[in-house]
C-alpha positions in Angstrom: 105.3 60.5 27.4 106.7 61.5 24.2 104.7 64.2 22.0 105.1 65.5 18.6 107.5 68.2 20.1 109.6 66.0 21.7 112.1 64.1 19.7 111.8 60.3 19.8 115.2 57.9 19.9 115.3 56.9 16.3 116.3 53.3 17.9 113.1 53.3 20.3 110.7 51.1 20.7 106.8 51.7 21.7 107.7 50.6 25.3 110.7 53.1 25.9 108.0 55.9 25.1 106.0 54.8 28.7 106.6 56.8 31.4 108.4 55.6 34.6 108.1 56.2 38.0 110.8 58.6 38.9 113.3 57.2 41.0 115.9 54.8 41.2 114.1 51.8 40.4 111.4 53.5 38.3 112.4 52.4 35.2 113.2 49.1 36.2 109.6 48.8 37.9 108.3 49.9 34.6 110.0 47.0 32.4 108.9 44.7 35.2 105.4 45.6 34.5 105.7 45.5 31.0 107.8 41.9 30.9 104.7 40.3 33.2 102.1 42.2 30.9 103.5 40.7 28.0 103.3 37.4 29.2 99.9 37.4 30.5 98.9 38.8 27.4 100.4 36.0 25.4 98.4 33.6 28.3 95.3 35.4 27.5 95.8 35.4 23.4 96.4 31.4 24.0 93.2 30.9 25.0 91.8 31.5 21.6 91.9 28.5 20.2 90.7 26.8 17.2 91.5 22.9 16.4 93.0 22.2 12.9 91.5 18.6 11.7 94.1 16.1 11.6 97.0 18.5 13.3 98.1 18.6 17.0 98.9 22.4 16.3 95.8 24.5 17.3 95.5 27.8 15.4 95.6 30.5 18.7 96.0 34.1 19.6 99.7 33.5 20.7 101.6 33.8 17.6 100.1 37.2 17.2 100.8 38.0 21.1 104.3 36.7 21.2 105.0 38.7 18.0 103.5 41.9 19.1 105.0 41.9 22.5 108.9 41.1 20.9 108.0 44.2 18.7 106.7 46.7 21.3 109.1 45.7 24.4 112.3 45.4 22.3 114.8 42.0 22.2 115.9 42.7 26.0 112.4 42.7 27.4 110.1 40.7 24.8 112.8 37.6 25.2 111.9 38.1 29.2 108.4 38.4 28.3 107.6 35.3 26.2 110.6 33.5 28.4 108.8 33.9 31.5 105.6 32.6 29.3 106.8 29.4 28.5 108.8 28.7 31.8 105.9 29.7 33.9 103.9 27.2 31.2 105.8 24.4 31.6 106.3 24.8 35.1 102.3 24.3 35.5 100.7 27.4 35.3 98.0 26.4 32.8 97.9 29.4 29.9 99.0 27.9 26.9 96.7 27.0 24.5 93.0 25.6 26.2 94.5 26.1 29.6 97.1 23.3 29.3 101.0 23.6 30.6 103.9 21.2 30.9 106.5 20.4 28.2 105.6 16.8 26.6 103.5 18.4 24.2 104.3 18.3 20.6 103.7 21.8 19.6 106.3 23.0 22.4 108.4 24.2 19.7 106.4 26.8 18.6 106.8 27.9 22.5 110.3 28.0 21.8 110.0 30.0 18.8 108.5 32.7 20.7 111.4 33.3 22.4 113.1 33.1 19.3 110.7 35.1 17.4 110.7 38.2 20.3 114.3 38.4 19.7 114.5 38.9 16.1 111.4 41.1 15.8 112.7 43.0 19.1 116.2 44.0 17.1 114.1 44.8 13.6 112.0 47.3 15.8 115.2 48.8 17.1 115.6 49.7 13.6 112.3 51.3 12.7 110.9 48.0 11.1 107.6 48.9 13.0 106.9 52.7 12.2 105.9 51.8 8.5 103.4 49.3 7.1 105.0 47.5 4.7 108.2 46.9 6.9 106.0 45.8 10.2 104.7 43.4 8.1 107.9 42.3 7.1 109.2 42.0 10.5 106.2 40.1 11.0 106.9 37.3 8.6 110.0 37.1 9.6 109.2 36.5 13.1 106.8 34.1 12.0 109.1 32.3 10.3 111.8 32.3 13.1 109.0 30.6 14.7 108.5 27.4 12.4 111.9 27.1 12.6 111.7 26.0 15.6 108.6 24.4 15.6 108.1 22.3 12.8 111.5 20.4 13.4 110.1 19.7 17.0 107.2 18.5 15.9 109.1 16.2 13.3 110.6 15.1 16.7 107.7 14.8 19.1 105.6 13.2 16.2 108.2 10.8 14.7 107.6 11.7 11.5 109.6 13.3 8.3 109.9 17.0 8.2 108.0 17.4 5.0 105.4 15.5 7.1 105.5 18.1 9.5 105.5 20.9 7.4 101.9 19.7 6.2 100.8 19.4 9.3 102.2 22.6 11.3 103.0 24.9 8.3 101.1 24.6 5.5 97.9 25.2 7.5 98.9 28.5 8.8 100.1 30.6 6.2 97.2 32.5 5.7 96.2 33.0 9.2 100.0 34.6 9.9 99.2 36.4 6.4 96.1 37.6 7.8 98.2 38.2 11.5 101.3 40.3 9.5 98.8 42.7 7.9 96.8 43.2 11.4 99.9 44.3 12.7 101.1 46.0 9.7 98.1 48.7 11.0 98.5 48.8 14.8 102.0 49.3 15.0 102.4 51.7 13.1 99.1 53.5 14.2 100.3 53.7 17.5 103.4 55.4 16.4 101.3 57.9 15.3 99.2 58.8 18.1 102.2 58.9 20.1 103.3 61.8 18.0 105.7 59.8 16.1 105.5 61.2 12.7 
């Protein structure tokens, strides 16, 4: 592990600072491990769920989980992560949100924004965008709103229904909460850079 003597990669992300087993496929055991933790930590995260009145889109852990995991693993593994997520959900393995899976539901879209989401907040963290506050909450947002991009047009879809329409019913509602999400993470990450020496 990395310490405040030994320089860190200026294009590393938390997970490259874990040690791996030595050997050939030590590293590659590692990301394994990291790419099913990820998931399961989104499946876990999912669990906590809130109903909004009036909206099929339940507020949950798993924005915040999907957009930590994209941020700590980096593009390559947080797409794996939150991909294997919502493949392993809609294949019937029931942890998204309330212990449902499949693919008919409306907020699948969001899902796919993950995936979306991991990606662009994966790349942002390859740049440093999670060693200060003000930019992890900025990468944040912006996975956040990678995110409705996906999922409020799919809900449009699923629901029949304008997109204004679906903005007020799987936007609107939110902003706060991912608000209150961004600035969460706006602490942790870059906390964690710190006690890993990263100064």
């Amino acid at each position: 592990m990395a310490t405040a003597s030994t320089p860190i990669p200026s294009r590393a992300v938390l997970a490259d600072l874990l040690p791996a087993a030595s050997g050939r496929f030590g590293a590659q055991a590692r990301d394994f491990a990291l790419v099913a933790g990820g998931a399961a930590l989104t499946g876990l995260a999912a669990q906590f769920s809130v109903n909004v009145p009036g909206s099929p889109v339940p507020v949950t852990g798993q924005t915040f989980a999907a957009l930590l995991v994209g941020t700590a693993l980096g593009t390559r593994r947080g797409v794996a992560s939150l991909g294997l997520y919502l493949l392993a959900g809609m294949a019937g393995l029931p942890w998204f949100a309330e212990g449902t899976s499949g693919w008919s539901m409306p907020s699948l879209g969001y899902l796919l924004g993950f995936v979306l989401a991991a990606a662009l907040t994966g790349a942002l963290a390859r740049r440093g965008a999670d060693r200060s506050p003000v930019r992890t909450a900025a990468a944040m947002v912006l996975g956040s709103l990678a995110i409705y991009a996906v999922g409020v047009p799919y809900l449009a879809f699923a629901l029949d229904v304008p997109l204004a329409r679906a903005a007020e019913l799987g936007l609107y509602p939110y902003v706060v909460g991912d608000a209150l999400k961004a600035a969460l993470a706006a602490g942790v990450l870059p906390l964690a850079w710190k006690a890993l020496g990263r100064r």
